[in-house]
C-alpha positions in Angstrom: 56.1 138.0 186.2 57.1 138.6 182.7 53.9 138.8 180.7 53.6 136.4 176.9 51.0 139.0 176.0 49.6 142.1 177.6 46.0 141.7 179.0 43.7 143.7 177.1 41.7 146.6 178.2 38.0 145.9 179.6 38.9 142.2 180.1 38.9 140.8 183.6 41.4 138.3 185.0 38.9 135.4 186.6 41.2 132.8 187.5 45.1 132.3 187.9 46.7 129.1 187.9 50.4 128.1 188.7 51.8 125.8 186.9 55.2 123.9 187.3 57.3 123.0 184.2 60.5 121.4 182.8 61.6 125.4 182.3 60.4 127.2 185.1 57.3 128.5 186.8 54.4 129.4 184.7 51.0 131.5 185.7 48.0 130.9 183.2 45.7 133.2 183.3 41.5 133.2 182.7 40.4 136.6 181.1 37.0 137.3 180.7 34.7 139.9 178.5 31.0 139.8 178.1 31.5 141.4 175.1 32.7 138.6 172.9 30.8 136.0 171.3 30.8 132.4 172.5 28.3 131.1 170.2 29.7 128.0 167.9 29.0 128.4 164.5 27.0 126.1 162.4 27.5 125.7 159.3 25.8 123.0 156.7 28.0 120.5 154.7 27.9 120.9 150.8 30.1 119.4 148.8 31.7 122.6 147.7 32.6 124.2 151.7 33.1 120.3 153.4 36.6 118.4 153.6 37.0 115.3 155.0 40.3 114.3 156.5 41.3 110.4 157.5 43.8 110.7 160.9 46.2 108.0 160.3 50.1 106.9 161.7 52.1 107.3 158.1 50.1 110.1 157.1 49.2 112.2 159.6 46.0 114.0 157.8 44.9 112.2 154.1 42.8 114.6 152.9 39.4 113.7 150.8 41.3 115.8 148.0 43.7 113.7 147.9 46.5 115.7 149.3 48.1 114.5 152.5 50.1 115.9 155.6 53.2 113.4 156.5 53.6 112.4 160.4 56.6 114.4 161.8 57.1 111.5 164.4 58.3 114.1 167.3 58.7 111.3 170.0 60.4 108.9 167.5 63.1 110.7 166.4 63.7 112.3 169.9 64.0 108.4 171.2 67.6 107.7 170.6 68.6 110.9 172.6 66.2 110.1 175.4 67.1 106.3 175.4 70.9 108.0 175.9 69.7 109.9 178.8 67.8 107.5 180.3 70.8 105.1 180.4 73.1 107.7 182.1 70.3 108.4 185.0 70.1 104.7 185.4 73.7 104.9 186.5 73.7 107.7 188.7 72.9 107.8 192.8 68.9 108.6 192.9 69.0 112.2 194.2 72.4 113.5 194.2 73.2 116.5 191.8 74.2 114.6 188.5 70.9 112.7 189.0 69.1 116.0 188.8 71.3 117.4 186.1 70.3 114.7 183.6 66.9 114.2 185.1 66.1 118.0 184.4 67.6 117.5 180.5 65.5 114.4 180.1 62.1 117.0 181.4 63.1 119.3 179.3 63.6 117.0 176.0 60.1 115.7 177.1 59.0 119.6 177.2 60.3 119.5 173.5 58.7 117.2 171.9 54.9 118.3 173.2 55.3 121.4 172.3 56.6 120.8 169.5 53.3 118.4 168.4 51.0 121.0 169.7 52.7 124.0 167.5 52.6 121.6 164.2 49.0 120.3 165.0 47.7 124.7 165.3 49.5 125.0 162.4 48.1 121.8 160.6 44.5 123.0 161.9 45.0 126.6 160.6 46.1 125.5 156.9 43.3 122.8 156.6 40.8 125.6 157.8 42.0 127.5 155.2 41.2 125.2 152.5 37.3 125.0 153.7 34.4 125.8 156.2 33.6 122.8 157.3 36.1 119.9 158.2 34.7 116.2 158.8 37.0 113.9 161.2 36.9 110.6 162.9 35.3 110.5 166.1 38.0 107.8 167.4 38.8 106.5 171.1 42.4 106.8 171.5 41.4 104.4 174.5 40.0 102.1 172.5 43.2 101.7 169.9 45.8 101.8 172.2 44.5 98.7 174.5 46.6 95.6 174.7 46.1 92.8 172.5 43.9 89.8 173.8 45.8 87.0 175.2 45.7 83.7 173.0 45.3 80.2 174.8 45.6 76.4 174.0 46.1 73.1 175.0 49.2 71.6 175.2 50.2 68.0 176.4 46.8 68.5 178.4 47.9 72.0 179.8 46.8 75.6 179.4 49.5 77.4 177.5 49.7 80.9 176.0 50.4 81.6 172.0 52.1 84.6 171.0 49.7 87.6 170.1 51.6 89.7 168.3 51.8 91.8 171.6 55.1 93.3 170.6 54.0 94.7 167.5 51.1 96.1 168.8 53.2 97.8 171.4 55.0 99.7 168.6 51.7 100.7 166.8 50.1 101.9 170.4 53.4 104.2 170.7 53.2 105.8 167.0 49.6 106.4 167.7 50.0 108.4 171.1 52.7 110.0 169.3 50.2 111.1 167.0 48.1 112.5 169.8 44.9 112.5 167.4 42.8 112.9 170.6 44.7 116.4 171.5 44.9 117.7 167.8 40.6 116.7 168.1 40.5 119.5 170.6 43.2 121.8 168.9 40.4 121.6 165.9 37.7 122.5 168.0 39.1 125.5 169.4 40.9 126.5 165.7 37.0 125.8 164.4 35.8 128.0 167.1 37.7 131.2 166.8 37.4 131.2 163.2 33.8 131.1 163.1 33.9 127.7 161.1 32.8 124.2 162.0 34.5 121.2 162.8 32.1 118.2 162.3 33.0 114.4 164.5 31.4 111.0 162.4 31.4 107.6 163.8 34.6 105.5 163.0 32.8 102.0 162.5 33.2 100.8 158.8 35.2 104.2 157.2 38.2 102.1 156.4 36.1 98.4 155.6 33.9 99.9 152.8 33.9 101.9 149.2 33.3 105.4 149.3 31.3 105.4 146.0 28.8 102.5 146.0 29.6 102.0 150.3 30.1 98.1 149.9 31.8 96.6 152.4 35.7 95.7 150.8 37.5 93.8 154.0 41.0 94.5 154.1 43.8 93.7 156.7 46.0 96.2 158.4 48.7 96.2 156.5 46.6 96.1 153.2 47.1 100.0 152.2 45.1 99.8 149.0 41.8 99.9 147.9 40.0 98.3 145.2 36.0 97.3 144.8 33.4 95.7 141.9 32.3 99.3 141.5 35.6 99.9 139.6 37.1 102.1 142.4 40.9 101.6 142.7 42.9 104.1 145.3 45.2 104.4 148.0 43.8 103.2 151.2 43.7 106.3 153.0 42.4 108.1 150.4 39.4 106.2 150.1 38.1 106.8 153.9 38.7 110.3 154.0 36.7 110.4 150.9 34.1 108.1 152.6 34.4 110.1 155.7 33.5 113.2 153.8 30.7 111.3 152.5 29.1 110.5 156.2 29.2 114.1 157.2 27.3 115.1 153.7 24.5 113.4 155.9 24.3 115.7 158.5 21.1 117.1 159.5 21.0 119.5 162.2 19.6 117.6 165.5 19.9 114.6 163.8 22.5 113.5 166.1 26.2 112.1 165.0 26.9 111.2 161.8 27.7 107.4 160.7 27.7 105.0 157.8 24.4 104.1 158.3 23.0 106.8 158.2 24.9 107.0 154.6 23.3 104.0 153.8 20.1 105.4 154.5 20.6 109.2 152.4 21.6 107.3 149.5 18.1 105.1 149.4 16.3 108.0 150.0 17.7 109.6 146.8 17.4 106.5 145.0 13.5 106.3 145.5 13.6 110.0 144.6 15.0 108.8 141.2 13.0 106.3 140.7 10.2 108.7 141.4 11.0 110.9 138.8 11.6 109.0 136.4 8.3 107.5 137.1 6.7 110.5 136.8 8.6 111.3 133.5 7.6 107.9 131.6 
């Protein structure tokens, strides 16, 4: 067994699981010390230490700060090659030996492209940890975004006929978004969060893209509509505007107070609004 890293002293190896990949035969191993901490850290949103990030299919991260990390689109650009592949298996005898040969390539290309995701998305974690303590993402349900779109029906000459649904467009979006893989690089931040001693903090999706992050009016826009603009005299890019609204929801965090959301927003921002008109009460 050739070891990735030596085990260290005083830790002990609790579990050993063998794994088969496109490569070769892998162990992983569970280590174990009492020693070390598994406490999360805590820490308390401010403006200063928070950064909220929007998780998108152009850009991968848009940051609250208006910087942005592109989509490196592993899968798509590996498609051609693996559509080439897949081609030449399809004309091969299932099971003999140049079956296997291109079979094994097209594991392997696979093998290439999750890696691949995984090292950019430690790497993305690590450099957006280093901008800040606490980082605020969308809660989403890759589930949820990736389902099929709902059949359309009518009548036709007194029959039950089906409408196109844009299914085929859809299709492509699902694709880019597992691509993305925002549900793996959730628990990539988690861990990242974790062994830095920093917090990673989840808000409810519902409404971050449909309203202003400054006066949090609701400004309905359609998919493809990738700009922003409200009364309040806000005008941005899109994306821009929900991280920045995103960052806004997890500025309402209270500890035990359960997962952040719009609403609860909507609620902080009366409460200081009866505390200004308190004061100035009081001042008059």
């Amino acid at each position: 067994m050739v070891f990735h890293r030596p085990i260290p002293t005083k830790f002990k190896v609790k579990t050993g699981t063998v794994i088969k990949e496109a490569d070769g035969w892998y162990i992983s191993l569970t280590l174990e010390d009492k020693r070390v901490p598994v406490t999360v850290a805590e820490i308390q949103p401010t403006v200063e230490n928070t950064i909220g990030i929007d998780l998108g299919v152009t850009n991968y991260v848009y940051l609250s700060s208006g910087k942005r990390v592109e989509n490196p689109r592993f899968l798509r650009k590996s498609a051609q090659k693996l559509a080439r592949l897949q081609a030449k298996l399809a004309n091969r005898v299932k099971g003999s030996k140049p079956w296997k040969v291109i079979k094994d390539k097209i594991s392997k290309l696979h093998q290439f492209v999750a890696r691949a995701r995984l090292d950019f998305q430690f790497k993305t974690a690590h450099e957006l940890f280093g901008k800040c303590d606490v980082l605020v993402v969308e809660d989403l349900s890759v589930k949820n975004l990736t389902r099929r779109a709902k059949p359309k029906t009518g009548i036709e000459n007194g029959n039950l006929v089906y409408l196109p649904n844009s299914q085929s467009a859809k299709s492509g979006l699902n694709k880019s978004i597992l691509d993305a893989a925002h549900g793996q690089f959730a628990s990539v931040l988690k861990y990242v969060a974790w062994k830095l001693g920093k917090t990673v903090l989840f808000v409810d999706p519902k409404g971050t893209s449909q309203h202003c992050w400054n006066c949090l009016k609701k400004v309905p826009k359609e998919l493809s509509e990738r700009w922003h603009c409200c009364q309040c005299g806000e005008s941005l890019e899109r994306d821009k505007n929900s991280a920045k609204l995103i960052k806004k929801i997890g500025l309402s965090y209270e500890s035990g107070g359960g997962t952040p959301s719009l609403k609860k927003a909507f609620e902080k921002k009366e409460k200081e609004a009866c505390g200004l008109t308190v004061r100035a009460i009081r001042l008059t």
